[in-house]
LOVEX-345223 format. One record per residue: residue number from 0; x negated, y negated, z negated of N, C-alpha, C in turn. Coordinates in steps of 0.02 Angstrom, whole numbers. Layout:
N
    i     n_X     n_Y     n_Z    ca_X    ca_Y    ca_Z     c_X     c_Y     c_Z
  NUM       X       Y       Z       X       Y       Z       X       Y       Z
...
end
This chain:
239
    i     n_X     n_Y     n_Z    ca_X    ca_Y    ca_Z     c_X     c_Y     c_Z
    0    -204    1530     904    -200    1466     868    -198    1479     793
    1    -248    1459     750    -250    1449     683    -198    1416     627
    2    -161    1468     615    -108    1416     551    -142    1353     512
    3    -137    1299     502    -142    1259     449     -81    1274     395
    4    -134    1293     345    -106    1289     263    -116    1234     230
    5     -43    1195     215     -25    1122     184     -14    1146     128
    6     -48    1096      49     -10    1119      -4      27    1034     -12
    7      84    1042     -30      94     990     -50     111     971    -115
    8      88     909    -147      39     902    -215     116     839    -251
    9     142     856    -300     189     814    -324     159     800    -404
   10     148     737    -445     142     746    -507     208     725    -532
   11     236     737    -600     272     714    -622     254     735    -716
   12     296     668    -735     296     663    -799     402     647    -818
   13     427     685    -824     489     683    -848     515     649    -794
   14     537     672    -751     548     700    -684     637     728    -668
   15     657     759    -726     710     820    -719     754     806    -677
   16     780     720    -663     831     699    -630     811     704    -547
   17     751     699    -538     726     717    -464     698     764    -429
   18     659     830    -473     639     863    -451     676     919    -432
   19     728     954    -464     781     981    -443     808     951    -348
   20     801     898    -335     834     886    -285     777     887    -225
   21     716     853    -244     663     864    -220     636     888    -194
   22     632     954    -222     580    1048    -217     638    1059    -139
   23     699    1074    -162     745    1105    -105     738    1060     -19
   24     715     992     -52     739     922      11     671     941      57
   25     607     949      27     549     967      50     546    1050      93
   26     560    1103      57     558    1136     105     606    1155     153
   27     682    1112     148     713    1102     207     675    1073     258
   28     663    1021     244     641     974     309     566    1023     328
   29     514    1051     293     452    1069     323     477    1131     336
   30     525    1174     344     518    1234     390     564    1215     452
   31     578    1152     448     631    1128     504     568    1124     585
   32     503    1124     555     448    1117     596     401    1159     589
   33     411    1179     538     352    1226     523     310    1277     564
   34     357    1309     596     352    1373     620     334    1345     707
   35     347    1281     728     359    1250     794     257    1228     773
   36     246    1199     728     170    1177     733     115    1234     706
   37     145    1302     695     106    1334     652      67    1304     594
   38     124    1278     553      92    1244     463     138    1312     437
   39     108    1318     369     142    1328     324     114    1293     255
   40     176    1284     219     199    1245     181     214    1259     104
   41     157    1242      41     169    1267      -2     188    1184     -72
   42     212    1196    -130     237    1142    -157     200    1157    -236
   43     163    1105    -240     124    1119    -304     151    1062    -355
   44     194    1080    -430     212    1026    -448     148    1023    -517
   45     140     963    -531      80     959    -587     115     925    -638
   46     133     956    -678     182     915    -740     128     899    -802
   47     146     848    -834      88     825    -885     157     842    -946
   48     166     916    -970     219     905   -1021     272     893   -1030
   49     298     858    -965     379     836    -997     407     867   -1029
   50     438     836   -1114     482     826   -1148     556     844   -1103
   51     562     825   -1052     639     816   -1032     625     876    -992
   52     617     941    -972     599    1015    -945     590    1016    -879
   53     553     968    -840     525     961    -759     483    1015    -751
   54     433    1034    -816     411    1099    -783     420    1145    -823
   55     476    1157    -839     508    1210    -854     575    1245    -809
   56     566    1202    -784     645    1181    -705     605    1229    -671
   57     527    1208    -629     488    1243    -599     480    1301    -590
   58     448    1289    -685     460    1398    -677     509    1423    -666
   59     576    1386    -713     643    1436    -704     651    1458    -619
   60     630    1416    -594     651    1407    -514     592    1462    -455
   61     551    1461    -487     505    1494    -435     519    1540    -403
   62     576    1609    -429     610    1674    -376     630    1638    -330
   63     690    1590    -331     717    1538    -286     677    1529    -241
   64     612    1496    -258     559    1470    -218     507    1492    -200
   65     494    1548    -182     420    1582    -204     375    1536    -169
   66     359    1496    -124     324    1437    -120     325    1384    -163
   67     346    1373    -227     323    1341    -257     304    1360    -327
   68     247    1316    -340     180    1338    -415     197    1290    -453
   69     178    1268    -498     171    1222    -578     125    1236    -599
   70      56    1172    -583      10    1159    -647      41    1141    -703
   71      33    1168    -777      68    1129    -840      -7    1108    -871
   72       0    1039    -868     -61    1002    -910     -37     993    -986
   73     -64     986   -1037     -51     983   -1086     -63     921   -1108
   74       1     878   -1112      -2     793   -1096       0     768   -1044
   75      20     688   -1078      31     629   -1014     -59     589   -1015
   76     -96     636    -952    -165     601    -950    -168     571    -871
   77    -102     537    -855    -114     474    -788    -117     508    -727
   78     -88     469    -682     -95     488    -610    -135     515    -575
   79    -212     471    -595    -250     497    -565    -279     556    -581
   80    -265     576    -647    -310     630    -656    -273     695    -631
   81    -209     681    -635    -135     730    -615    -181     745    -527
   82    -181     692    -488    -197     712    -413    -275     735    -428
   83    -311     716    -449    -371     750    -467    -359     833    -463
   84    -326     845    -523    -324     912    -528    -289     945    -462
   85    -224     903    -439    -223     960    -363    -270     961    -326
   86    -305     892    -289    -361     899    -258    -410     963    -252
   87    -400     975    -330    -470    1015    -346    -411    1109    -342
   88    -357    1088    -353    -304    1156    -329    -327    1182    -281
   89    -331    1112    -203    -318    1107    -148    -367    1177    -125
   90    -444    1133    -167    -486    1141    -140    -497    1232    -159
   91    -486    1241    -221    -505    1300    -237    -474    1341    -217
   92    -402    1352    -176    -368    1402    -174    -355    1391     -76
   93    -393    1355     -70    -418    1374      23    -365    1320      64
   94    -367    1287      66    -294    1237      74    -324    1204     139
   95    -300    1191     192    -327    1150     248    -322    1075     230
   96    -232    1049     201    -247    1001     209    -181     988     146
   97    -185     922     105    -139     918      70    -110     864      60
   98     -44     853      66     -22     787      73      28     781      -2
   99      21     712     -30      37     707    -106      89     664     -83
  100     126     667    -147     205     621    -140     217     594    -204
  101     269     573    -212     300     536    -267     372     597    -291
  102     372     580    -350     440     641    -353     501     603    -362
  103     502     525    -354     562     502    -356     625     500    -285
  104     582     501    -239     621     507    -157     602     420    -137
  105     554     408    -182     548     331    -146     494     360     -84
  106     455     412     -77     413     452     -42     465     491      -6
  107     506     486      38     556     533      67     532     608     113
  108     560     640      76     525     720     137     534     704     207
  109     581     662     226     614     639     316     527     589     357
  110     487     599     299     427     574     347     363     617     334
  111     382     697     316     336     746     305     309     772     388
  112     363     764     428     320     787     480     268     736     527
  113     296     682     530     250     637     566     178     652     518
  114     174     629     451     110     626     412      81     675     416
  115     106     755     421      78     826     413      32     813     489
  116      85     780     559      54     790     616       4     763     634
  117     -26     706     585     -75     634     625    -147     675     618
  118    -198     676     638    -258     703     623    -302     665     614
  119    -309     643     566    -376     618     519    -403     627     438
  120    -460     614     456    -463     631     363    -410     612     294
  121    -395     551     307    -341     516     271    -292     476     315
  122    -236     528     290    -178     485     343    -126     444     283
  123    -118     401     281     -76     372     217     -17     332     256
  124      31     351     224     124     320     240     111     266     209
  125     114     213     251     119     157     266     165     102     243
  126     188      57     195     239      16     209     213     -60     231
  127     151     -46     253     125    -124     258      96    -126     355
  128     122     -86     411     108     -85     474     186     -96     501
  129     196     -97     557     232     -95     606     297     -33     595
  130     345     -37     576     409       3     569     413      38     498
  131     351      -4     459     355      22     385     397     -27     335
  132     414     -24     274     444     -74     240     456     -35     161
  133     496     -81     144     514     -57      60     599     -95      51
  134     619     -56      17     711     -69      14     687     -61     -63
  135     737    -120    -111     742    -110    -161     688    -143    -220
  136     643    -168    -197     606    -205    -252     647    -296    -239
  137     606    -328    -323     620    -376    -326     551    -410    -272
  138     585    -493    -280     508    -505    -263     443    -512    -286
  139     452    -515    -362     398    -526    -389     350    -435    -403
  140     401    -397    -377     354    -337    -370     312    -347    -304
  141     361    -378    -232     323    -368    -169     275    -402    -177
  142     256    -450    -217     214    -514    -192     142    -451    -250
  143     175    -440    -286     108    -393    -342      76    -353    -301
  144     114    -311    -245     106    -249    -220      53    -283    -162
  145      84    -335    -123      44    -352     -59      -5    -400     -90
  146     -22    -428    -142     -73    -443    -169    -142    -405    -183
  147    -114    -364    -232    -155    -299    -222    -181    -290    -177
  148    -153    -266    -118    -161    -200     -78    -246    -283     -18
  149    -194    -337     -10    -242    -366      10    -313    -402     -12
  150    -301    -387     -93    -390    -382    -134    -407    -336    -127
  151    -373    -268    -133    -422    -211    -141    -453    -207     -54
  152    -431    -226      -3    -428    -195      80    -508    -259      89
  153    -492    -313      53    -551    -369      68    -620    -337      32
  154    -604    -320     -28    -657    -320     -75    -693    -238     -75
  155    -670    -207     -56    -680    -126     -42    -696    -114      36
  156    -692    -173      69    -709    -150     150    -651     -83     151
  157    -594     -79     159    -540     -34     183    -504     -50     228
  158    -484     -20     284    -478     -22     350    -393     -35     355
  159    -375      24     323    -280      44     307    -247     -18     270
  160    -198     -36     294    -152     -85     255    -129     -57     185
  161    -114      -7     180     -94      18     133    -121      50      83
  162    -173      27      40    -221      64       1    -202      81     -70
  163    -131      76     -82    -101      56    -159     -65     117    -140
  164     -36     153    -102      25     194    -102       7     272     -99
  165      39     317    -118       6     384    -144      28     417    -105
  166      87     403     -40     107     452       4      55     457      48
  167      13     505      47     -50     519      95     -68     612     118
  168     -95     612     176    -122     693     198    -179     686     172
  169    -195     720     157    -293     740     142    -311     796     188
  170    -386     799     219    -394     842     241    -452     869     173
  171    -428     955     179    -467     951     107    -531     976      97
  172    -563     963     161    -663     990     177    -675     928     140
  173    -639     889     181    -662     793     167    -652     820      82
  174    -607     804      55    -609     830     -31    -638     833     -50
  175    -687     895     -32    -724     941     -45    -804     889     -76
  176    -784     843     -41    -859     808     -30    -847     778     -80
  177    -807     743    -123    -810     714    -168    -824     727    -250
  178    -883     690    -275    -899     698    -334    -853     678    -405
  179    -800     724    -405    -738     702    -461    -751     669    -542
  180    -826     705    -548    -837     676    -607    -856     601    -622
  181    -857     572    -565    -863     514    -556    -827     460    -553
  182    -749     488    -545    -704     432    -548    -676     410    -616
  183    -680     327    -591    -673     282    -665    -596     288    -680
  184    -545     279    -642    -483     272    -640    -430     339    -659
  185    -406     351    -710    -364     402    -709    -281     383    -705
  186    -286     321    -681    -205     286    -676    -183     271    -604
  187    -162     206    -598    -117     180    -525    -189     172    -490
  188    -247     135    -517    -278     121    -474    -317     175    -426
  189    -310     236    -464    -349     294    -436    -337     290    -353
  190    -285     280    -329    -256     273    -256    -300     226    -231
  191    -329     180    -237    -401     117    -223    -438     134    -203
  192    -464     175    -267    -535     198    -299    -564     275    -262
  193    -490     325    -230    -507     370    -197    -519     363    -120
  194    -475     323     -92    -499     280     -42    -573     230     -26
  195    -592     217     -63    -669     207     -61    -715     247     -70
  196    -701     291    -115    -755     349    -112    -740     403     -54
  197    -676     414     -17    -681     451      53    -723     400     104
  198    -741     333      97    -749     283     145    -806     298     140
  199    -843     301      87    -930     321      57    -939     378     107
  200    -917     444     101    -928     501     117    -905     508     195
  201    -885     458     230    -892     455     292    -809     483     330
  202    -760     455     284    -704     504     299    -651     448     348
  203    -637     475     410    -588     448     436    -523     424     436
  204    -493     355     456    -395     345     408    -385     326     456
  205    -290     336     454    -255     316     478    -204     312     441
  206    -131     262     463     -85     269     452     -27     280     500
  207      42     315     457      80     296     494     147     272     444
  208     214     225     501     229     191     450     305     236     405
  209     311     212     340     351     236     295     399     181     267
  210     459     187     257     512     152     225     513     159     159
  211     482     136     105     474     142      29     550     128       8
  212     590     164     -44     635     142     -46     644     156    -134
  213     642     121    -174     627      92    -250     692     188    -264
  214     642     199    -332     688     258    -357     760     221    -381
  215     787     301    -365     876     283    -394     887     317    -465
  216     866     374    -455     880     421    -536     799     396    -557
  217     795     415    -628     741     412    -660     713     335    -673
  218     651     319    -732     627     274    -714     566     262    -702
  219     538     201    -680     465     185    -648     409     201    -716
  220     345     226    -695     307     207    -738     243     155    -719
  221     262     129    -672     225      51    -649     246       2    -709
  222     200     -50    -719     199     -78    -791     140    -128    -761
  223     139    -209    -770     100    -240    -781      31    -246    -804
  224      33    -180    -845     -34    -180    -873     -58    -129    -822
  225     -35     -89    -798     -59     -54    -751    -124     -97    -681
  226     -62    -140    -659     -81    -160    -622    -154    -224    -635
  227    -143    -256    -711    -210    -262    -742    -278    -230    -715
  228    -233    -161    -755    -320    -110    -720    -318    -108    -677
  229    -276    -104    -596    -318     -81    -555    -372    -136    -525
  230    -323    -206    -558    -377    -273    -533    -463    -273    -547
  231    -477    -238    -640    -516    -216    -643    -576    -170    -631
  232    -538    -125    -604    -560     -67    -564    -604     -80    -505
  233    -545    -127    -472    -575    -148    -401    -634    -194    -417
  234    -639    -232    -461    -689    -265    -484    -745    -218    -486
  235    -747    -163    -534    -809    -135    -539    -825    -117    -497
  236    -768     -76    -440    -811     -28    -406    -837     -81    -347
  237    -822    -131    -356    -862    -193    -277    -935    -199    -317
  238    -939    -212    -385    -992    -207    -415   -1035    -158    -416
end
């Protein structure tokens, strides 16, 4: 039986209050299975700079961890371009399959094994199916979020309820297929916009469901204008 090699892909931008707790919470829970599914399990953090030492925590930490790496980008150049560059980690350094997170714990490691286990091209944690949800927003975030998620799912022909949320597996052949220089989005909407171009290239989804639960330390970098662009976004790319 063939090991699958998972990298798992975290961006952060000033971070310090969560990633410390994070790195340790992740490879508790994935060697709690690890060795039972033949995965192994590596932790790639992609810091754009932080000012406040998130990836400087990293390096200090790596003897600790020898499974975990630090891309240091030089600057804050957006979400999407942050998962871009692991993608393209994923791809270059032989990776079967890679599943991305949030570094606040609103993405909890306690649903790394169901997502690692589902087999399809794109498996994305869910808060919009059957035993999924979100603790902690107001309403005028839920009504933004399920707004969204139900223009982009109409107007993009997307299958998954959940096309806004970044807790997802990649399988990373599927990756592979994608033309990076091509994407318009280097922000929130990138999560849309990569989901339609796996849909182009013939890539299979599923979900399964996840309990979103709003960060406690740190703060959001979701912003109104964000969500502006991704309205735009979705505009062009139906165009």
């Amino acid at each position: 039986m063939n090991t699958t090699r998972f990298l798992i892909t975290v961006a952060t931008y000033n971070e310090i209050e969560n990633i410390p707790h994070l790195v340790p919470a992740i490879f508790e829970e994935t060697d709690r299975f690890a060795a039972e599914k033949n995965f192994t399990f590596d932790v790639l953090v992609i810091d754009d700079a932080s000012p406040d030492g998130t990836g400087e925590w990293c390096d200090a930490h790596a003897e600790e961890f020898p499974r975990l790496k630090c891309l240091h980008r030089a600057g804050k150049k957006g979400l999407g371009a942050a998962t871009i560059a692991a993608m393209q980690y994923a791809i270059e350094n032989g990776y079967d399959r890679m599943i991305n997170m949030d570094a606040d714990f609103s993405h909890h490691p306690k649903y790394l094994e169901a997502i690692a286990c589902a087999d399809a091209d794109v498996v994305a944690g869910s808060r919009y199916i059957r035993g999924g949800g979100i603790v902690g927003w107001p309403l005028r975030r839920h009504f933004m979020s399920r707004s969204i998620n139900a223009f982009g799912r109409t107007l993009l022909g997307l299958s998954i309820h959940d096309i806004s949320g970044a807790y997802r597996n990649y399988r990373v052949s599927t990756l592979a297929k994608l033309d990076f220089s091509r994407f318009q989005s280097m922000g929130y909407a990138f999560q849309e916009e990569v989901l339609w171009r796996l849909k182009l290239v013939g890539a299979a989804m599923s979900e399964v469901p996840i309990i979103f639960e709003d960060r406690i330390r740190g703060t959001s970098k979701i912003s109104l204008k964000e969500s502006i662009t991704a309205v735009k976004t979705l505009l062009m790319l139906r165009r």
